[in-house]
C-alpha positions in Angstrom: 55.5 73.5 57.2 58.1 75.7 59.1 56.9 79.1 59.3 58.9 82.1 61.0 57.1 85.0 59.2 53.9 85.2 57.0 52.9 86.7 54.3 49.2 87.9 54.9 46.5 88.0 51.7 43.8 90.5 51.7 41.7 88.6 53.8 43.6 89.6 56.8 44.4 93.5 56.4 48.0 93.8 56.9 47.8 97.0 58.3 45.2 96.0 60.9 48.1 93.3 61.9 50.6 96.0 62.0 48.5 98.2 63.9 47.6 95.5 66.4 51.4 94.8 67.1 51.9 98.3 67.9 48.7 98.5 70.3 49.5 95.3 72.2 53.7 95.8 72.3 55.7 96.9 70.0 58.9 95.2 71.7 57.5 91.9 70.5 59.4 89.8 68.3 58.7 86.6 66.8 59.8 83.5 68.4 62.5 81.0 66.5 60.2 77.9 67.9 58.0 76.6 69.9 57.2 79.0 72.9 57.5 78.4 76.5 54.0 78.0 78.2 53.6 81.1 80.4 54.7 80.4 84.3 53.5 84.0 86.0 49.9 84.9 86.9 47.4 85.7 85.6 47.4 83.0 83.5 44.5 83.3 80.7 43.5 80.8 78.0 40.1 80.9 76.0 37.9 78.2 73.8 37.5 79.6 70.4 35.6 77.0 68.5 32.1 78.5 68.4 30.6 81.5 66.1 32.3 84.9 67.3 30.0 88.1 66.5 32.9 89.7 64.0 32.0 90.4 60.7 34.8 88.7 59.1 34.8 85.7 61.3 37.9 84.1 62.1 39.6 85.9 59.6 38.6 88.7 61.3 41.9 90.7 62.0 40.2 92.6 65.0 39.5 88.8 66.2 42.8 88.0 66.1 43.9 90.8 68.3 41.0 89.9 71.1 42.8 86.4 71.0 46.5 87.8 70.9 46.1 89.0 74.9 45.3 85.5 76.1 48.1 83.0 76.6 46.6 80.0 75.4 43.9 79.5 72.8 41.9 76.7 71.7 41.3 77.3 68.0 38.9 76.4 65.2 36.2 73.5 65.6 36.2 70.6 62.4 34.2 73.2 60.0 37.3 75.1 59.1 40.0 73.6 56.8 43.6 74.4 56.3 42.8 78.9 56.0 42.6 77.9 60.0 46.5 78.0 59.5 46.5 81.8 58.4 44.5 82.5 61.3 46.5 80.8 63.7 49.5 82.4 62.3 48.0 85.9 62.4 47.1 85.5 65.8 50.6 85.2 66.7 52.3 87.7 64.3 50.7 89.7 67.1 51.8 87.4 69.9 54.4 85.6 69.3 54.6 83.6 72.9 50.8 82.7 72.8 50.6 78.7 72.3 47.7 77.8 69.9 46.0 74.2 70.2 43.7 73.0 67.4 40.7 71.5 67.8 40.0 67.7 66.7 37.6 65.4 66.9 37.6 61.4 66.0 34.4 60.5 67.7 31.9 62.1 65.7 31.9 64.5 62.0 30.0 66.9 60.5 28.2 67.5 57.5 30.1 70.4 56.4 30.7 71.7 53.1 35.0 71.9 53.8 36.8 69.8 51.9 38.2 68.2 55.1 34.5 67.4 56.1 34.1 66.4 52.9 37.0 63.5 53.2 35.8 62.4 56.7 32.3 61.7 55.3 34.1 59.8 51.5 36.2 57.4 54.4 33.8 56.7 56.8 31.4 55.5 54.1 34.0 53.3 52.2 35.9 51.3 54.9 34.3 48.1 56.5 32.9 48.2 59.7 32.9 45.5 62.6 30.3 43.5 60.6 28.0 43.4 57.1 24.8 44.3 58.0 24.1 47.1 60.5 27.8 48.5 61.4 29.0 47.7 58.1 31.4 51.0 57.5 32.8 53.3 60.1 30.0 55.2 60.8 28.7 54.5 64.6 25.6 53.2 64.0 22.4 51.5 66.1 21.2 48.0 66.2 19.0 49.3 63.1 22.0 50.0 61.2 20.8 54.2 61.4 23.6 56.6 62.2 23.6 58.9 65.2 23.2 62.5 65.0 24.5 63.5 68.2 24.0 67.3 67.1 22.3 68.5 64.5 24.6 68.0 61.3 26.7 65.8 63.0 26.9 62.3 63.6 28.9 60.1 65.8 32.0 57.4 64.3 33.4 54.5 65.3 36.8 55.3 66.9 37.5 51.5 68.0 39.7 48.7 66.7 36.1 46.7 65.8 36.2 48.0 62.2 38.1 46.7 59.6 41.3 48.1 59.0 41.7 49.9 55.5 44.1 49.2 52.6 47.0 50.7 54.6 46.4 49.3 57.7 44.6 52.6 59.5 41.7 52.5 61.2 39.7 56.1 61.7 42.0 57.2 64.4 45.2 56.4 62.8 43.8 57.8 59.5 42.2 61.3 60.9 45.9 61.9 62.6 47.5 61.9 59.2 44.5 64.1 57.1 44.8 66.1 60.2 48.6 66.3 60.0 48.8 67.3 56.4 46.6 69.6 56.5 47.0 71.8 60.2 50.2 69.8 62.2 52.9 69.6 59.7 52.5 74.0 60.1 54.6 75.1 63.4 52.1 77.6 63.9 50.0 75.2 65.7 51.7 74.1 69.7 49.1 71.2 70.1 46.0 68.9 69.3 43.4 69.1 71.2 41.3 66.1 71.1 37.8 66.5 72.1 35.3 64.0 74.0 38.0 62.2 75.0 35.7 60.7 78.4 36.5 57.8 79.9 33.3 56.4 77.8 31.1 57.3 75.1 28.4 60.0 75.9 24.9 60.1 74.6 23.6 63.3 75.9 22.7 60.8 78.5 21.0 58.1 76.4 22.9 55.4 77.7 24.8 53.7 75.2 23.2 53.4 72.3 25.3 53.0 69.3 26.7 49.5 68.1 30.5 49.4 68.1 31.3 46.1 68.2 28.8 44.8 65.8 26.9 43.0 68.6 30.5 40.9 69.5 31.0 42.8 72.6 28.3 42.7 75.1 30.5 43.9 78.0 30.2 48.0 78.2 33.8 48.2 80.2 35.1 46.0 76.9 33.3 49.0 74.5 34.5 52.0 76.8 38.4 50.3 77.0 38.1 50.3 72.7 36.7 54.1 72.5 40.2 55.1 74.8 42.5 53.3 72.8 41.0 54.5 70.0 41.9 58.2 71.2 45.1 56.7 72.3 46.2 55.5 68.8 44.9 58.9 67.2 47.5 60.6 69.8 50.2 58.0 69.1 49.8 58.9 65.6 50.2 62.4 66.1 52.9 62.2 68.0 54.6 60.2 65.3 54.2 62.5 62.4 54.9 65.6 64.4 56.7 65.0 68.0 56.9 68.3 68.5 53.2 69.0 69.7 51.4 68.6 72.5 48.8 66.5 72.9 45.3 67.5 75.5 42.2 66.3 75.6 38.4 67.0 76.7 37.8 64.6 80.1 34.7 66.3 81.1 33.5 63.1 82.6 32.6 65.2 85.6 29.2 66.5 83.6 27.8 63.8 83.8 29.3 60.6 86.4 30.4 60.5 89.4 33.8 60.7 89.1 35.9 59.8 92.1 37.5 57.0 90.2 37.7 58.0 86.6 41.4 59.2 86.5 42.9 56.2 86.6 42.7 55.1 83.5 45.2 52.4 82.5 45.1 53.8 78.6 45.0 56.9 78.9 47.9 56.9 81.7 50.9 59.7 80.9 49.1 60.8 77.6 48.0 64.0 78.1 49.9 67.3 78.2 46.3 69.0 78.8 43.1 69.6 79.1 39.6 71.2 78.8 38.1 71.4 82.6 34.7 72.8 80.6 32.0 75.3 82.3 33.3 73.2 85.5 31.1 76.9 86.9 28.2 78.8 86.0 24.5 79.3 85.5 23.4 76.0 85.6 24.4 71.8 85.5 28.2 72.7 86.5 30.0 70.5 88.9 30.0 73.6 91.2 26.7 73.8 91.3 25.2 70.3 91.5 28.3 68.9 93.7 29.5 72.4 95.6 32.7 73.9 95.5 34.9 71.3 97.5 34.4 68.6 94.8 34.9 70.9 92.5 38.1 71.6 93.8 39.0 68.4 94.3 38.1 67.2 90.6 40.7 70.2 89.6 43.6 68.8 92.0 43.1 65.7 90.6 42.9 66.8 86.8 46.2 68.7 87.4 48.0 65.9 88.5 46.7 63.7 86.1 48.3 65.8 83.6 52.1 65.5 82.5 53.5 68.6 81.9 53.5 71.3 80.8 49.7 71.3 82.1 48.5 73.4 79.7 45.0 73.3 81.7 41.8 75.4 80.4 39.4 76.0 83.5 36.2 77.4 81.8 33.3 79.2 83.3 29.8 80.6 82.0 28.7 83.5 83.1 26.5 86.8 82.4 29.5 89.3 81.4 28.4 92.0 84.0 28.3 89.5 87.4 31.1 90.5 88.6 30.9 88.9 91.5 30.6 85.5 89.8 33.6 86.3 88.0 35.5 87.0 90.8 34.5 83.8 92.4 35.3 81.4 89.6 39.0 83.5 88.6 39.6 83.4 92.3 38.8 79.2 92.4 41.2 79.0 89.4 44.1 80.8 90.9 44.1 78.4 93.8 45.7 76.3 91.4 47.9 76.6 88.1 45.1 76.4 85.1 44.7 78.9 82.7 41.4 80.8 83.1 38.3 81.3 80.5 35.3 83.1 81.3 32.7 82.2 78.6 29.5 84.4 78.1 26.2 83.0 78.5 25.1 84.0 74.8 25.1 82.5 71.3 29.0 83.6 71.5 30.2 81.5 74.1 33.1 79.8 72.4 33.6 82.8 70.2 34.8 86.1 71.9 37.1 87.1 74.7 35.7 88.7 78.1 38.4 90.9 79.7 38.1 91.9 83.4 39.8 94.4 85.8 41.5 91.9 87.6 43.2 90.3 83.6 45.6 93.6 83.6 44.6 95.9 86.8 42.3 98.2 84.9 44.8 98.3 81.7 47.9 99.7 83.9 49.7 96.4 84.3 50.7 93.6 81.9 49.0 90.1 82.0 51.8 88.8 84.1 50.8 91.7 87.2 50.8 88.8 89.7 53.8 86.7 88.7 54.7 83.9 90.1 53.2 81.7 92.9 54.8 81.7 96.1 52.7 78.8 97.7 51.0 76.0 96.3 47.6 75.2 95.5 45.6 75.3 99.4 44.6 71.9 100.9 42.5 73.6 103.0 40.3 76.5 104.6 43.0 79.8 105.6 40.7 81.4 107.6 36.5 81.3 108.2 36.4 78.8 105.6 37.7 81.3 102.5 40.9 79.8 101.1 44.0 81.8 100.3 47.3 81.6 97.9 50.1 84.0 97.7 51.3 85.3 94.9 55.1 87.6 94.1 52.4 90.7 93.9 49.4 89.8 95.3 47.4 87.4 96.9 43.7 85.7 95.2 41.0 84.8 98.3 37.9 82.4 97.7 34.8 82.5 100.1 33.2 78.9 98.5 29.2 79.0 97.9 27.6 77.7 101.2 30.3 79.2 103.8 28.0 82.3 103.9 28.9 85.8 104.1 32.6 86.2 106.3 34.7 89.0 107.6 38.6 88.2 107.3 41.3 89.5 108.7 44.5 90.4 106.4 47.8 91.4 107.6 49.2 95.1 106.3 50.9 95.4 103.0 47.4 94.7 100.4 45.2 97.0 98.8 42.4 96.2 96.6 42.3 96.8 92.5 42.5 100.1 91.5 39.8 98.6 89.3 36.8 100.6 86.4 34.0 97.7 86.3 33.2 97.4 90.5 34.6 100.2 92.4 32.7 98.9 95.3 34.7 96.4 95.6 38.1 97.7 93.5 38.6 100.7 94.9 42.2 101.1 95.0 42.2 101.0 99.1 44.1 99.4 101.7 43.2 95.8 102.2 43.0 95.3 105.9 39.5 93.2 106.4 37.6 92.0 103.7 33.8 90.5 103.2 33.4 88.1 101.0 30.0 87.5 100.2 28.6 83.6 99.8 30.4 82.5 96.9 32.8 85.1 96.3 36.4 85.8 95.8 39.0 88.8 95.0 42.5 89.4 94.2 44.7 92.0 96.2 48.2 94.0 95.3 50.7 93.2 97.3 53.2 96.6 98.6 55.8 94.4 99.3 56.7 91.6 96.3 56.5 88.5 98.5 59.2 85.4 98.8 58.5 82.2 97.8 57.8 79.7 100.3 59.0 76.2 101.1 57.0 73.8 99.1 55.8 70.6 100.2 57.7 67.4 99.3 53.8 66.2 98.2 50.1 67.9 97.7 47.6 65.4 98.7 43.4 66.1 97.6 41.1 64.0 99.7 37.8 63.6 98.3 
C-alpha cells in the first residue's frame, strides 16, 4: 500500500500529531519515498518491541513523538497486527526521514490473541512435519513430540527445509514472508524487516540443542544449524521478492553466548543483510564488554560492520541505569568509534519500550541531532594516546578510555571545549578542552571551534582479533 499522507482515527489525536510536528520542526515535509539513511553524527536508533509505560501504548501519540527524534527505529514485536501500520505511519508524519524496520520472527510464535498470532498457530498445526510421530507438524518439538516454550507464551518453530512443504509449495519461512507482506510490507511506511534470532544456530537459553528438527534424520548439528540459516535465508529471499524495495537486517547476537571469532563467515548468510541488531553488546551484566573486555568488543563491532552490505543500518544497544552518566558516555563514545546507530536501553521493565535522551543526543537541546556531522577519519585501529582512542568528527571529536586502562590524563590540542551540557556539569561544563581525565571505562564528546577537514582514508581498515 503506497501511502504519502494519512488520515489519522481517533485513536491517534490528530492534534497531538500536529502539535508534535510543530515542536520537533515545522520545516518538515513528507518524503515522496523511501528516505536516505542519515550520514552525520549523532547517529541514534532505538529497539521498540517491549511494553513502553504510555498510557495509550503504541498508539500513544506522545510515544510517537519520543520515537520521531531518533533516526532509526525497530518497531512492534509479533503481538501487534496490521494497526502497527498506523503507528509506523504516525511516527513519521512527524519525521518524515526516520527509517522504520518491523520486527519478525520465524523461529518461534506466540500465543497471542492477534489475528496474525492466531494464523501462525492455525499453520503450524496443519502442515506436516519432517516425520509422523513426534515432529509431525511445524511446531519445533522434542524427542517426546512436546513443543518448546522458549518464553513464557511462546514456543519455538521449525524454520528448516525438514518439513513438508504445504499445498503451494511454502514451507514456514516462505509462508510467514507472504502473511507478513500482506499484512505490514506491501505499506511503504515500513523501510525494512528485521528478522530476529537470526544466529548462526539455534539458541536454547543455553540448553544445548534440544529440539528435533530433522525428525531424528539428521544427527550432524553443523547439518541442523546450515537448515535453521537457510531457512532465514528463504524467508529474506521471499521478502525481497514481494517487496524489493526493503531492507532486510537481522539479530546475529551470537556473541552472547559463543565464542565468536569465526562466526561471520557464513556461506548462507553471505551478502544478505543490510543490518543489524548488535544487542546490550554493554551494560550491567553478561555483555560481551563485560565478560570479554572492551577490545573484543570492538573487534566483534568492526567485524559486524563489515559483514554488513550497505546501507549498514547497525543498532549498537546498551543497558544501563538512566542516571550513570558516566556509563553512558562510555558506551556512546565506543559507538561513535564506528558508524552504528546508538540505543541506550534502561535497566527497567521498559527496556525495549521508551527513549532515553542525553546531553550529548542534541547539546543540551541547542543543536539538532546532526551537531557532529560527518566523520572525518575512520573508525580507530588503535590506542591515540595512553590507551583512550579518538575519532574526529566536522564539529567535534568522541574519546574512549576502555574499562581496565585505568584512570588517564590526555593531552588535546587547542580548538575543543566540552558540552555546554544540564545532566553532568562536572564533566559538561561548557569549558575549554585542553586536558581531559577519563576515568576507567569512560568516554566524552567535545565541540570543535574550528569545523574540521576530512582526512585521507585508508584504501582498507583491518580488525585483528
Amino acid at each position: 500500500m503506497k501511502r504519502i499522507t494519512k488520515a489519522f482515527g481517533s485513536n491517534f489525536g490528530i492534534l497531538s500529531i500536529l502539535a508534535a510536528i510543530a515542536l520537533l520542526d515545522s520545516s518538515a515535509v513528507l518524503a515522496a519515498g523511501a528516505p536516505t539513511v542519515k550520514k552525520e553524527f549523532p547517529r541514534l536508533g532505538g529497539i521498540q518491541i517491549g511494553k513502553t509505560p504510555f498510557a495509550g501504548g503504541y498508539a500513544d501519540p506522545a510515544y510517537h513523538l519520543q520515537l520521531a527524534r531518533l533516526d532509526l527505529v525497530l518497531l512492534g514485536g509479533s503481538g501487534h497486527g496490521s494497526t502497527l501500520n498506523d503507528y509506523a505511519a504516525a511516527i513519521k508524519t512527524i519525521s518524515p526521514q526516520i527509517v522504520i524496520g518491523k520486527y519478525t520472527n520465524i523461529a518461534e510464535t506466540s500465543m497471542n490473541a492477534n489475528d496474525a498470532s492466531v494464523q501462525h498457530r492455525e499453520k503450524l498445526d496443519s502442515e506436516k512435519g519432517p516425520n509422523t510421530t513426534n515432529a509431525h507438524d511445524w511446531w519445533l518439538r522434542d524427542a517426546n513430540g512436546n513443543k518448546i516454550e522458549i518464553w513464557p507464551g511462546t514456543f519455538r518453530t521449525n524454520p528448516t527445509d525438514y518439513v513438508k512443504p504445504d499445498s503451494n509449495g511454502d514451507r514456514w519461512p516462505e509462508w510467514r514472508a507472504k502473511q507478513d507482506f500482506q499484512i505490514w510490507f506491501n505499506d511503504d511506511v515500513w523501510d525494512y524487516a528485521y528478522s530476529d534470532l537470526a544466529s548462526w544456530k539455534p539458541k536454547f537459553r543455553n540448553q544445548g540443542l534440544i529440539g528435533d528438527y530433522s525428525g531424528g534424520k539428521v544427527t550432524k548439528e553443523s547439518e541442523i544449524f546450515a537448515a535453521y540459516r537457510r531457512g532465514h535465508v528463504s524467508n529474506w529471499n521471499e521478502i525481497r521478492r514481494l517487496a524489493p524495495d526493503k531492507l532486510i537486517a537481522g539479530n546475529h547476537n551470537w556473541y552472547l553466548f559463543d565464542d565468536a571469532d569465526n562466526r561471520l563467515d557464513l556461506q548462507e548468510y553471505k551478502n544478505q543483510l543490510n543490518g543489524g541488531v548488535l544487542e546490550r553488546v554493554m551494560g550491567l551484566e553478561r555483555t560481551i564488554e563485560s565478560d570479554k573486555g572492551w577490545s573484543t568488543l570492538y573487534t566483534y563491532y568492526g567485524w559486524s560492520m563489515e559483514y554488513f552490505i550497505d546501507p549498514k543500518i547497525v543498532i549498537f544497544n546498551v543497558e544501563g541505569e538512566v542516571d550513570d552518566y558516566q556509563f553512558f558516555r562510555y558506551a556512546f563514545a565506543t559507538c561513535l568509534m564506528n558508524d552504528a546507530f546508538f540505543d541506550y536501553s534502561p535497566a527497567s521493565e521498559y527496556i525495549f519500550g521508551t527513549v532515553e535522551w542525553f546531553d550529548e543526543f542534541d547539546l543540551a537541546g541547542q543543536a539538532g541531532t546532526n551537531w557532529l556531522g560527518l566523520s572525518v577519519s575512520d573508525p580507530p585501529t588503535r590506542p591515540w594516546q595512553k590507551g583512550v582512542y579518538r575519532r574526529d568528527f566536522e564539529n567535534g571529536i568522541a574519546l574512549v578510555n576502555p574499562r581496565g586502562n585505568g584512570t588517564v590524563t590526555i593531552t588535546i590540542e587547542d580548538g575543543y571545549r566540552r558540552i555546554n551540557g544540564q545532566q553532568d556539569r562536572a564533566v559538561n561544563n561548557g569549558r575549554p578542552a585542553n586536558r581531559i581525565t577519563l576515568q576507567d571505562g569512560d568516554g566524552i564528546v567535545l565541540i570543535s571551534e574550528t569545523p574540521a577537514k576530512p582526512k585521507k582514508r585508508p584504501k582498507a581498515m583491518v580488525f585483528e582479533g
